[in-house]
Short mmCIF file of the C-alpha atoms (twelve columns), coordinates in Angstrom:
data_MODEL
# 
_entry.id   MODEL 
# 
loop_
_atom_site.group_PDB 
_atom_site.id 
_atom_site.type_symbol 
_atom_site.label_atom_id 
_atom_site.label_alt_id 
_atom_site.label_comp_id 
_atom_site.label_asym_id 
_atom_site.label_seq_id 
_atom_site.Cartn_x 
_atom_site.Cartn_y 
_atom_site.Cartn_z 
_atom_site.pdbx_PDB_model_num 
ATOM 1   C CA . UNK A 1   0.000   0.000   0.000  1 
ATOM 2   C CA . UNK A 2   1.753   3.559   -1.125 1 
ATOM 3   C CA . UNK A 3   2.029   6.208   1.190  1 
ATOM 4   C CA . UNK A 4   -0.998  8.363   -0.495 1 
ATOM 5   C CA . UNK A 5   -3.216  5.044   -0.120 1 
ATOM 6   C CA . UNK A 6   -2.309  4.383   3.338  1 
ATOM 7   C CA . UNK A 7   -3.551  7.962   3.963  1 
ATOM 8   C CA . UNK A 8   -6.307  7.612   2.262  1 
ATOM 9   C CA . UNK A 9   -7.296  4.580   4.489  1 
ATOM 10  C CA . UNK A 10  -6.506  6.075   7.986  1 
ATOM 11  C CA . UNK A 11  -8.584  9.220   6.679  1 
ATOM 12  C CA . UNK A 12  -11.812 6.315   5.692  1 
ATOM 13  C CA . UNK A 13  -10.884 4.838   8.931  1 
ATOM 14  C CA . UNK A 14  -11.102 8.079   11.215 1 
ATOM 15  C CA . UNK A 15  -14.193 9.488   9.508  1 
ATOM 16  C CA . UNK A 16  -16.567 5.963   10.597 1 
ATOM 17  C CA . UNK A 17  -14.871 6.823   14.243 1 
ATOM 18  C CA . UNK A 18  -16.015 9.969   14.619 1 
ATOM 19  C CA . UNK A 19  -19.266 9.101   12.750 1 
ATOM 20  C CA . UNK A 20  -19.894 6.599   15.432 1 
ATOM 21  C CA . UNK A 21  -19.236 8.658   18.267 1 
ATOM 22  C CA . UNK A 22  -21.861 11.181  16.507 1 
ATOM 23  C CA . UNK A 23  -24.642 8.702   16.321 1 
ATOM 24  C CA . UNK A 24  -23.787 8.099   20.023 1 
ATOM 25  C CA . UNK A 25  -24.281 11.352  20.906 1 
ATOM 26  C CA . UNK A 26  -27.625 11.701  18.715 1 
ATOM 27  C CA . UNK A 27  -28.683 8.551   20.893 1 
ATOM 28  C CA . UNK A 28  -27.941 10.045  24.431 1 
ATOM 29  C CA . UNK A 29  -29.510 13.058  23.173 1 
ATOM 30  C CA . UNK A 30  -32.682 10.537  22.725 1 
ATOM 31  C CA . UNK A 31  -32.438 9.253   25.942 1 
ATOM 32  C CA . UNK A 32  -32.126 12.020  28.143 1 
ATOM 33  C CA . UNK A 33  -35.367 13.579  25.766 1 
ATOM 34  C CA . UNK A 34  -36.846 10.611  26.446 1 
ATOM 35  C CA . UNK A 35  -36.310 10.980  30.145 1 
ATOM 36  C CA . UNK A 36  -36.824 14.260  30.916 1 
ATOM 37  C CA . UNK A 37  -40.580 13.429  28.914 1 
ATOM 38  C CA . UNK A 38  -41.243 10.987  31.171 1 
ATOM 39  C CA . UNK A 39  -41.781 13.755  34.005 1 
ATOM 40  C CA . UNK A 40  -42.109 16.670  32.055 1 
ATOM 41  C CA . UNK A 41  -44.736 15.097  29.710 1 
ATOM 42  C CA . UNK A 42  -44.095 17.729  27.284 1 
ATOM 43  C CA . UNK A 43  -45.643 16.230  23.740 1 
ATOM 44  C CA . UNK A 44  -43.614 17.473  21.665 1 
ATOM 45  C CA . UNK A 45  -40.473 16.220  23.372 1 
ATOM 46  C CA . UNK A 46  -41.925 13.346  22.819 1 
ATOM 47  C CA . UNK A 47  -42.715 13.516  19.412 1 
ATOM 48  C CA . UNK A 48  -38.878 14.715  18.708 1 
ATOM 49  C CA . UNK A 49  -37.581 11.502  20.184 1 
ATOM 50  C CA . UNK A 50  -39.685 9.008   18.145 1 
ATOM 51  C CA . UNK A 51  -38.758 11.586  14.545 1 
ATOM 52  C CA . UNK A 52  -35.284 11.114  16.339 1 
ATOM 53  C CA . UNK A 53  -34.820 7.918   16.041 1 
ATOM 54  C CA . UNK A 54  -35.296 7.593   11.959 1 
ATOM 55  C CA . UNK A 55  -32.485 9.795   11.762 1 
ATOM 56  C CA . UNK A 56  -30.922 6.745   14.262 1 
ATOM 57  C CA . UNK A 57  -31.549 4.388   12.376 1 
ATOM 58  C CA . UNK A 58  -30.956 6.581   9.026  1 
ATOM 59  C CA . UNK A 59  -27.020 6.537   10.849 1 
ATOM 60  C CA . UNK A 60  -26.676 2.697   11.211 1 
ATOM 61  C CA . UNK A 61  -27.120 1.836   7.978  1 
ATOM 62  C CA . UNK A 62  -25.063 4.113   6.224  1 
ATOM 63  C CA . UNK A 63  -22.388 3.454   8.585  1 
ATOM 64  C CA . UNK A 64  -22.519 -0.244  8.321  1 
ATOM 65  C CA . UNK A 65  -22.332 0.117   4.809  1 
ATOM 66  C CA . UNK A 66  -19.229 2.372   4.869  1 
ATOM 67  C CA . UNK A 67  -17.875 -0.709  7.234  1 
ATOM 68  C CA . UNK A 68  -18.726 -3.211  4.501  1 
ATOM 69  C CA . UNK A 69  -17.196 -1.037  1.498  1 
ATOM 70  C CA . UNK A 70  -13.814 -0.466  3.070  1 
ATOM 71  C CA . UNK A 71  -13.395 -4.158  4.038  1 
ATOM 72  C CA . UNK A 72  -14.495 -4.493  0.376  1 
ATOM 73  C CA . UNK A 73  -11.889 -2.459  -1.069 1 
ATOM 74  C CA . UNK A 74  -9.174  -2.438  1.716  1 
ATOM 75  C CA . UNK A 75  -8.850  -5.766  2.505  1 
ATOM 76  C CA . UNK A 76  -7.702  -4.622  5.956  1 
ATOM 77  C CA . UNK A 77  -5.938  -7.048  8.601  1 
ATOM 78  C CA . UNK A 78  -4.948  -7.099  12.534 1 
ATOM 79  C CA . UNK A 79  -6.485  -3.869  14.204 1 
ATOM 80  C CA . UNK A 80  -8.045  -1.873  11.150 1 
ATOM 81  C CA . UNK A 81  -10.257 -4.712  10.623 1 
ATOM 82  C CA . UNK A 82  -11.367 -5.930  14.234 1 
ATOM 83  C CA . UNK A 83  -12.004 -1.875  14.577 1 
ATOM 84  C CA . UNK A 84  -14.353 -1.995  11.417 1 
ATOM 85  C CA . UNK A 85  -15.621 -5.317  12.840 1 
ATOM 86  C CA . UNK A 86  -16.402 -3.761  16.169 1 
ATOM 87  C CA . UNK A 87  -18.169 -0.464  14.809 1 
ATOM 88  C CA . UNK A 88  -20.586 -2.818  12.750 1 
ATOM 89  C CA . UNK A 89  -21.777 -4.235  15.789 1 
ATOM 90  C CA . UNK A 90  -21.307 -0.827  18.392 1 
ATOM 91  C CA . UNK A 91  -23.680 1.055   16.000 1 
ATOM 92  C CA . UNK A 92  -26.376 -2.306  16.074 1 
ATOM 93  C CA . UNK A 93  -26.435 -1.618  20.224 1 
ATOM 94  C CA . UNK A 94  -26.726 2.338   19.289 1 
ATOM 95  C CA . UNK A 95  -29.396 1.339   17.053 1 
ATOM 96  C CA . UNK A 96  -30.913 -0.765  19.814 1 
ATOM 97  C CA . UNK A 97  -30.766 1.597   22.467 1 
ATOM 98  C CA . UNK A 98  -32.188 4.443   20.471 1 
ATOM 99  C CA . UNK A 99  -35.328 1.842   20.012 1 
ATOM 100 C CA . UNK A 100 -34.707 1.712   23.436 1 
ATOM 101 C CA . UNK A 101 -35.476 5.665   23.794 1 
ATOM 102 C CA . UNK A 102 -38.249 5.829   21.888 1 
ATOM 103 C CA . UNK A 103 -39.849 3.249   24.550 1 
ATOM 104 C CA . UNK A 104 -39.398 5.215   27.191 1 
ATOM 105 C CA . UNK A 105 -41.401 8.399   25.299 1 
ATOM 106 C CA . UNK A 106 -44.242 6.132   24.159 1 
ATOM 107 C CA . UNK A 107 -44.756 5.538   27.933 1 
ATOM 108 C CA . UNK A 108 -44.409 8.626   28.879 1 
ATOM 109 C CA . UNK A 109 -46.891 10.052  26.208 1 
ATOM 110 C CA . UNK A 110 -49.338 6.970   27.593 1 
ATOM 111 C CA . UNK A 111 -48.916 7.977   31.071 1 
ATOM 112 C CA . UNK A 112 -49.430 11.671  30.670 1 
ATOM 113 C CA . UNK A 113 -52.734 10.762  28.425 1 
ATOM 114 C CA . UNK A 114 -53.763 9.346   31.207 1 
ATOM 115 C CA . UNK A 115 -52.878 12.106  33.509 1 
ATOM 116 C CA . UNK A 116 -50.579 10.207  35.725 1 
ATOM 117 C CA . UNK A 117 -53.659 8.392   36.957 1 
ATOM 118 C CA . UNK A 118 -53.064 6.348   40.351 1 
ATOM 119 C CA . UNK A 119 -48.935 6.389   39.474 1 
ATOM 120 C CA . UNK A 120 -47.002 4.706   41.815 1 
ATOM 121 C CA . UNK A 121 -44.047 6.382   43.897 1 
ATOM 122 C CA . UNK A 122 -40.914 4.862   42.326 1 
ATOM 123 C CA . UNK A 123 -37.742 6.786   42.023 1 
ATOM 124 C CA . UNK A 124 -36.505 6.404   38.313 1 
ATOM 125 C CA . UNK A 125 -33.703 9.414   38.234 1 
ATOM 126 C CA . UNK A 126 -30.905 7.471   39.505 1 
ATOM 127 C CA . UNK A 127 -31.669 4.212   37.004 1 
ATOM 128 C CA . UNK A 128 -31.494 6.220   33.892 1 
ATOM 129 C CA . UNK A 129 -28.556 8.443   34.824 1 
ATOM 130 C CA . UNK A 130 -26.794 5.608   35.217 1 
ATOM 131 C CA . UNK A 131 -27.742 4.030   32.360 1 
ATOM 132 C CA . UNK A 132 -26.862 7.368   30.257 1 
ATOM 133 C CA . UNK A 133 -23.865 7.491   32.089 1 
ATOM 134 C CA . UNK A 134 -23.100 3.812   31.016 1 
ATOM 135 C CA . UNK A 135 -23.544 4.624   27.395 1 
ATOM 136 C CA . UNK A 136 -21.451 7.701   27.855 1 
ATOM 137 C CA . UNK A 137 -18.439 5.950   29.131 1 
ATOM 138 C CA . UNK A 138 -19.004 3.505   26.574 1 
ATOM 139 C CA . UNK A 139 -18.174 5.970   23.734 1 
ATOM 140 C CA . UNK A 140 -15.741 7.688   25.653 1 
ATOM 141 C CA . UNK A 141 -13.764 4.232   26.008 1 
ATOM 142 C CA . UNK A 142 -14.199 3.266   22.639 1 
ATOM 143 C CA . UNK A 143 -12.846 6.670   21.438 1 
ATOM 144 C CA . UNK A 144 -9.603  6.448   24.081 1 
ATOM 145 C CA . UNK A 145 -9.259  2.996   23.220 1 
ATOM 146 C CA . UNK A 146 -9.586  2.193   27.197 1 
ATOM 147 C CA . UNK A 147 -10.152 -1.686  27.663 1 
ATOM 148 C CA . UNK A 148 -9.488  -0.930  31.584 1 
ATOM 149 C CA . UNK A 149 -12.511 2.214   31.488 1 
ATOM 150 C CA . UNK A 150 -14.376 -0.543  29.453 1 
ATOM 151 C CA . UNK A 151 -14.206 -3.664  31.847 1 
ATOM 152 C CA . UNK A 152 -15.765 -0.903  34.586 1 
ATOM 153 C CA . UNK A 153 -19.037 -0.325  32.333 1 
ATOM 154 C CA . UNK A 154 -19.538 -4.076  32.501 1 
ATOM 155 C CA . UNK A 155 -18.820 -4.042  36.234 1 
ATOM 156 C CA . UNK A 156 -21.328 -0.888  36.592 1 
ATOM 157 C CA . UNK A 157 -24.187 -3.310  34.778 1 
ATOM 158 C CA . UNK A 158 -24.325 -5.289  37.748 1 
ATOM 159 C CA . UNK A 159 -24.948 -2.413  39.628 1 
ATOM 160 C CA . UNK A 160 -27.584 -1.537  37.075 1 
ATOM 161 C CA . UNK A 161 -29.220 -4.985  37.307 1 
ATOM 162 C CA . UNK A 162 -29.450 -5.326  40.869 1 
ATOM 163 C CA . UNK A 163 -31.037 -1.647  40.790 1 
ATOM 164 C CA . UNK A 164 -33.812 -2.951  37.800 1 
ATOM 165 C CA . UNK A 165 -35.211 -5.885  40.113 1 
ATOM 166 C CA . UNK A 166 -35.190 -3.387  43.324 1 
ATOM 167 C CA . UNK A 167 -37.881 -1.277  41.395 1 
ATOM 168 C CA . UNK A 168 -39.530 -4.201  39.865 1 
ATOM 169 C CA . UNK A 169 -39.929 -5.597  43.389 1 
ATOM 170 C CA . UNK A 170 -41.151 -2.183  44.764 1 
ATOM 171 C CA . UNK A 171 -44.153 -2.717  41.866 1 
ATOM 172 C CA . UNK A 172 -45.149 -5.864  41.957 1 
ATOM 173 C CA . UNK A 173 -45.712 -4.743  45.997 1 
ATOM 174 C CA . UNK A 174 -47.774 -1.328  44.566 1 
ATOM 175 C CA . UNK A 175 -49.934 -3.487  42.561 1 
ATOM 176 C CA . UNK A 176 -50.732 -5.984  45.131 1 
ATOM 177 C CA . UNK A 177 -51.844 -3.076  47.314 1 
ATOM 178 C CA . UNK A 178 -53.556 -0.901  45.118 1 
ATOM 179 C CA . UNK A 179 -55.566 -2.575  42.165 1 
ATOM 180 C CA . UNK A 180 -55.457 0.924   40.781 1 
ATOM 181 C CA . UNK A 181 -52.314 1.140   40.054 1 
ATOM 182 C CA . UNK A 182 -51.825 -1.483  37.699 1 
ATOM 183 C CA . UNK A 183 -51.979 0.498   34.497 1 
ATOM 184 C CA . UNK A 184 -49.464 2.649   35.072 1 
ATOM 185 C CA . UNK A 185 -46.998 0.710   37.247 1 
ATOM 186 C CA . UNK A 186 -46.906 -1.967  33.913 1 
ATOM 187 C CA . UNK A 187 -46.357 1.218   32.114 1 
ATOM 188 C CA . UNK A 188 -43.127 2.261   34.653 1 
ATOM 189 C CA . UNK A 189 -41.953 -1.664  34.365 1 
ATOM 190 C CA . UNK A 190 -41.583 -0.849  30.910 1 
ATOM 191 C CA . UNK A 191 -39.973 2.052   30.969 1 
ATOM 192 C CA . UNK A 192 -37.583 0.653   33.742 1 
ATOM 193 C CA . UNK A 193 -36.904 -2.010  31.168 1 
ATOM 194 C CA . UNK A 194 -35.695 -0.383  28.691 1 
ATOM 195 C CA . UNK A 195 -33.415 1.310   30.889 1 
ATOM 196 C CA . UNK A 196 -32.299 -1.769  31.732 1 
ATOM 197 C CA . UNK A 197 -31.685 -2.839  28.428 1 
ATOM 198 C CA . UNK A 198 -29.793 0.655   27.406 1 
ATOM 199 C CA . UNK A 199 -27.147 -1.123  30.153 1 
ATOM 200 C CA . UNK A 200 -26.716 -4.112  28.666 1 
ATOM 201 C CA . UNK A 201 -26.545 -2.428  25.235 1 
ATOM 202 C CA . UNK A 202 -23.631 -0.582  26.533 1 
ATOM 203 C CA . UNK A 203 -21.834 -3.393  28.405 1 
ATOM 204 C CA . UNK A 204 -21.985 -4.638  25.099 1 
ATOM 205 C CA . UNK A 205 -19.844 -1.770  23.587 1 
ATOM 206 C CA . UNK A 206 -17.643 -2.162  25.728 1 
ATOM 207 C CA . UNK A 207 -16.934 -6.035  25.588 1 
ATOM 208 C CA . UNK A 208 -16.571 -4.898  21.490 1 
ATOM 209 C CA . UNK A 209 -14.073 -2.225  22.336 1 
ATOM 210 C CA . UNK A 210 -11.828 -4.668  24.489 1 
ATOM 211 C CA . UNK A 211 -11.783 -6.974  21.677 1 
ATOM 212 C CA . UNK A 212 -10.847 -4.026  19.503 1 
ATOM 213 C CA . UNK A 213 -7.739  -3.245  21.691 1 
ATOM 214 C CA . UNK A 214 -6.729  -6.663  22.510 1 
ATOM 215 C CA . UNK A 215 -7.902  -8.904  20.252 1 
ATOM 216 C CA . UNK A 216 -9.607  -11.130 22.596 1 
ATOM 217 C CA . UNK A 217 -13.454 -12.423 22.745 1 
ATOM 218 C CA . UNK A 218 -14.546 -11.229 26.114 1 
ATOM 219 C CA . UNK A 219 -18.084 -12.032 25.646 1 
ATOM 220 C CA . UNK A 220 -19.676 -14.297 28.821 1 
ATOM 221 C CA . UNK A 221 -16.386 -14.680 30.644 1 
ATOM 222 C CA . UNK A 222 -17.489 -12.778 33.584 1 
ATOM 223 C CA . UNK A 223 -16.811 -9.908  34.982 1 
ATOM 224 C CA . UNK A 224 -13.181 -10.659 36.764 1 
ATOM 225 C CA . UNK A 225 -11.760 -12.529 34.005 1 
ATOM 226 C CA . UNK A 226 -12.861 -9.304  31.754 1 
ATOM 227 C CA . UNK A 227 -11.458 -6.859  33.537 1 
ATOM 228 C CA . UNK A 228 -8.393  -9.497  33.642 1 
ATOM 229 C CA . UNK A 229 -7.825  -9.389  30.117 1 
ATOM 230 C CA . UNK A 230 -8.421  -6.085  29.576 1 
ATOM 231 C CA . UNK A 231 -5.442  -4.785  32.262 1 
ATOM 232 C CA . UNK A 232 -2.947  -7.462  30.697 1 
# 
């Protein structure tokens, strides 16, 4: 490869980087929208995060095509292609967690319609600024290239976890004491849900972006032997 065409290539490759860490940007954007609806229940918050995410979703596929026409006509090897291979699946869980978002609104526009009918008391803040903070460390790590910052997102999902059945418990025990609140507490399980699963779409990230770095398959080895692996 000449000089002007290894240019070229390091150019291609920098350009889906920072095109990734756009669209990851676009989908906190959706989530904290999505959030802040929730309480606000401001309609046309709502309405920008579900016309947000076709602009999501506009992003993966262009940038999993860009992926598939560099391998194409690079042929790349070692670390350019287990980066192109791990931005093909990063912007799948952006995707996801953007779908993820717009979740989160639709309840919230359903739960405002209502006019917060017999809601249940349930804390939700510190759930989904975790999980937003998940997603942001995700990018952040990927962009560093920070396998040790990465193995601590998939340690913080535990965290998140344990903090998903807490509420879940605290609803199931609303329900059983107040018929009433049935509607909207399946409403908050779904919302609490997909906050959930914004977590486990960044843990994924960031089991991709150790692989990136050090060329190792870090999926369902546990958290210890991740964050292992990632500090050799």
């Amino acid at each position: 490869m000449s000089d002007h065409t290894s240019k070229q290539f390091d150019t291609e490759l920098e350009a889906v980087r920072s095109s990734v860490l756009r669209m990851g940007g676009l989908v906190e954007e959706q989530i904290i929208r999505a959030v802040e609806s929730l309480s606000s229940g401001d309609m046309a918050l709502i309405d920008s995060v579900v016309e947000g995410d076709k602009r999501v979703n506009r992003m993966e596929i262009e940038l999993d095509e860009r992926c598939n026409h560099i391998i194409a006509r690079r042929q790349p090897t070692a670390g350019d292609l287990r980066m192109l291979m791990t931005v093909s699946k990063m912007i799948t869980d952006l995707e996801r967690i953007g779908d993820e978002a717009q979740k989160v609104a639709r309840m919230a526009r359903a739960i405002h319609e209502a006019e917060r009918a017999h809601m249940p008391r349930v804390e939700l803040a510190h759930i989904a600024d975790t999980a937003i903070e998940m997603l942001r460390k995700a990018l952040d790590s990927f962009a560093r290239l920070d396998p040790i910052a990465a193995a601590q997102v998939v340690r913080d999902d535990l965290a998140l976890d344990d903090e998903y059945r807490a509420i879940v418990r605290q609803l199931i025990t609303f329900m059983i004491e107040d018929p009433r609140t049935i509607s909207r507490s399946i409403e908050i399980l779904f919302v609490v849900k997909a906050l959930e699963r914004i977590g486990d779409h960044a843990k994924n990230m960031c089991e991709y972006t150790v692989y990136m770095v050090k060329g190792r398959d870090v999926r369902h080895i546990g958290v210890e032997d991740l964050e292992r692996e990632a500090a050799e």
